[in-house]
N, C-alpha and C positions, 0 to 999 in steps of 0.2 A: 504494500500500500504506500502510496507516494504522499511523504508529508504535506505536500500542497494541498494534500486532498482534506485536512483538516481543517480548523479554523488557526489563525492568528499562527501560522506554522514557517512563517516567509521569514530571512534576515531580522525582521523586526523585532521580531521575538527575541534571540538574543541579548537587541541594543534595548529592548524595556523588559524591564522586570515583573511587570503588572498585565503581562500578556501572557507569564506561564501560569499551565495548569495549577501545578505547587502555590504559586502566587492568589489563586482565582480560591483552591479551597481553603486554605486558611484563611482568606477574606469571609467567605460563604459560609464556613463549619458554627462561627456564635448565631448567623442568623441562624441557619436551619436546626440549631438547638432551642434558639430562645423561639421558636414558631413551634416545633414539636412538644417541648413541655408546657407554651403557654396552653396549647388546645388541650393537653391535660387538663389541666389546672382549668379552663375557666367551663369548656366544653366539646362535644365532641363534634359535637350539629354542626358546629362553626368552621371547618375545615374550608379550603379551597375547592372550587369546581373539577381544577385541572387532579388537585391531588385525589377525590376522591374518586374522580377517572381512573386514574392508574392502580388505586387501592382494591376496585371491583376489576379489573380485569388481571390481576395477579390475583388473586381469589379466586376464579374462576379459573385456576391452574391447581393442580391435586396439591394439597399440603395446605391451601389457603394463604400461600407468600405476601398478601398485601402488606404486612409489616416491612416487608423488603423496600418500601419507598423511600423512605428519607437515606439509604442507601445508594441510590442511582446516582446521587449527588460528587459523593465525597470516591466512590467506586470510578465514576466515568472519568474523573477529575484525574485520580490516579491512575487509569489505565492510558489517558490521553500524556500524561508526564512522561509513564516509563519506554513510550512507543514513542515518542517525540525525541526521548532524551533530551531534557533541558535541565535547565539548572535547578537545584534541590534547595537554594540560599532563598535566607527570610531576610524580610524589612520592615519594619514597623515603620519607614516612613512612607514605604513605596503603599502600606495598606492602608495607610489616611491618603495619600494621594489617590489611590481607588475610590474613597468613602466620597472624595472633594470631587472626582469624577463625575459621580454618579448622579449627586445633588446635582452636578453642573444640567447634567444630560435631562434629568429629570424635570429639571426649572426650563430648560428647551421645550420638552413635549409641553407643558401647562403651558409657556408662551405663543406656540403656535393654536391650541383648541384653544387658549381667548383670542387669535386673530379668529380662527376659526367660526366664535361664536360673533363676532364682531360685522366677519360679513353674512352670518347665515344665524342672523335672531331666530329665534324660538326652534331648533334644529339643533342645537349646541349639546356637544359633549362634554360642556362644562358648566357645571353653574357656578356663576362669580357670587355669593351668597354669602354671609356670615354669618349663620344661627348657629348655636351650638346644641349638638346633641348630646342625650343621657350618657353618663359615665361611661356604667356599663357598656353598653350599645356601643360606644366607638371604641373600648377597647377589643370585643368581639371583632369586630369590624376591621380594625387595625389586624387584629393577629390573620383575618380572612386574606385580605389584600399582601401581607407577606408574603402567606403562602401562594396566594394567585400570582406575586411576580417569578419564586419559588420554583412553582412548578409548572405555569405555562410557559417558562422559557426552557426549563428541562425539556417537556411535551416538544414544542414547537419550534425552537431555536434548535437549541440540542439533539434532538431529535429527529423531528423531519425535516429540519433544514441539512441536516448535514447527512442526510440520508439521501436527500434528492441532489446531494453533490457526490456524495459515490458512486449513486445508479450512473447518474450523467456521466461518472468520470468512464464507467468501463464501457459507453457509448464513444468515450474519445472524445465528448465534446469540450470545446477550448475551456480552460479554468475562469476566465474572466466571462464567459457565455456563458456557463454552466452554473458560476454564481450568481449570477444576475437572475436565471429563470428559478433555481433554488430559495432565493431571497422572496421574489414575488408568487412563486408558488405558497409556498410556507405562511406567506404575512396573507393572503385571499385566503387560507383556511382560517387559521388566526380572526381576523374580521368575520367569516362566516361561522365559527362555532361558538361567536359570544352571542346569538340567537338560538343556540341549540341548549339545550340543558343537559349537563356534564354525564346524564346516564343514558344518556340517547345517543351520544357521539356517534358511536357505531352499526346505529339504526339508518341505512341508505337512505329510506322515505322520510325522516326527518330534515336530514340535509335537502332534497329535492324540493322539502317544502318550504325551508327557510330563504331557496333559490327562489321560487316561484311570489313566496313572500314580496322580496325586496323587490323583481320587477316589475309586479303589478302594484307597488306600493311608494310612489316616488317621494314622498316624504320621508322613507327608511333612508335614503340612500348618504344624505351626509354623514350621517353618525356610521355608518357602514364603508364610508370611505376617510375617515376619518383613525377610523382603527384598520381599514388596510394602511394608512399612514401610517400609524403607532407603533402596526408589526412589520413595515420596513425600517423604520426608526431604532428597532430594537433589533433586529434581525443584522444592522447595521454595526448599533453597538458590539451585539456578540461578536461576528465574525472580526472585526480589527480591534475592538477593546478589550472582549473577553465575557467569557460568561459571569462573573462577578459584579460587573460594572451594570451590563444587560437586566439582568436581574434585580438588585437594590434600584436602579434605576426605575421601572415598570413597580415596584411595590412602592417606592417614594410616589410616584405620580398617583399611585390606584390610592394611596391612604390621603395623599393632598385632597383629591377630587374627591373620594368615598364618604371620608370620615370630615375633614377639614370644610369644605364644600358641598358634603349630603347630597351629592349626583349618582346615584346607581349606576353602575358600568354595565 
């Protein structure tokens, strides 16, 4: 397997430190601890959509594996290290400058859904709103959207993004073609399965009708491309920042807008 065929796998990698695997889980290892014991602690109802996709379809494997999920994380991380060979060295500065990354990226997406909302009133994936919600409620809330940055970037970035650059690859198609169609394939389901509900993903007549939805429904269609935006935006992060940055990035924005802003995603 040709390291191009990864993410963030080019020269670059070497000259930054925030681009290796090693780098990405120690960034990622407090979040996906402080997300996995808060839903202990506060409940269980509260998980992510993406996570509890993955939970029921490792279940649905003999032995009942779903507890295997918060493993895909720190697993994929290290197998992406030792097939890479890159360097094993830590930074504590290089992981605040991750953290500073992320906010950065993340203060991007909220800047363009308020252009967003600016030319397209009452259509808007964001509401600029200041009431504040019960304690409760947005701590639930808060720990919901960790996990949805979490693990729809695992699912979708991680996953089928870099899955539809392998197929491509052993089609021979160019790396920089084959990115491009992997990015926009990956971010068009992205945008389409935040109309599906996370136990139906795998129901075909669901999807054809969430299709069928948005074209006979032209007021669907900002918010619907709005988040094909969000999931090249982040699909963008991954592949040259890194899945750390992708990640905190898409959970800052979902808890800004969710909890901060009381906009349902």
């Amino acid at each position: 397997m040709s390291k191009a065929l990864l993410p963030f796998s080019d020269q670059r990698t070497a000259d930054s430190p925030s681009r290796t695997a090693w780098q990405n889980l120690l960034f990622l290892l407090p979040w996906l601890c402080l997300y996995e014991l808060a839903i202990g602690w506060l409940a269980t109802g509260w998980r992510s959509g993406a996570d509890l996709w993955l939970r029921t379809c490792l279940n649905a494997l003999p032995g009942e594996p779903g507890w295997l999920v918060p493993c895909l994380i720190p697993v994929g991380l290290l197998f992406q290290q030792i097939v890479q060979r890159q360097s094993w060295s830590n930074s504590a500065k290089c992981q605040s400058a991750m953290f500073m990354e992320s906010v950065i990226a993340a203060s991007g997406l909220l800047v363009a859904g308020s252009v967003w909302t600016f030319f397209l009133p009452g259509n808007h994936p964001l509401f600029l709103g200041s009431s504040q919600p019960v304690v409760p409620v947005a701590a639930h809330l808060a720990i919901a959207y960790l996990g949805a940055g979490l693990y729809e970037e695992i699912l979708f970035r991680g996953g089928l993004l870099t899955f539809v650059m392998l197929l491509l690859a052993t089609m021979r198609l160019p790396g920089q073609g084959a990115l491009t169609i992997a990015i926009g394939l990956s971010s068009l389901v992205f945008a389409l399965a935040h109309s599906v509900t996370p136990m139906e993903l795998t129901d075909a007549t669901v999807w054809a009708d969430a299709i069928y939805q948005l074209l006979v429904n032209p007021t669907a269609w900002p918010l619907f491309l709005f988040r094909l935006f969000a999931g090249i935006y982040f699909a963008v992060l991954y592949w040259y920042r890194g899945l750390g940055v992708a990640i905190i990035a898409h959970a800052g924005y979902d808890i800004v807008v969710g909890v901060c802003l009381q906009e349902p995603l």
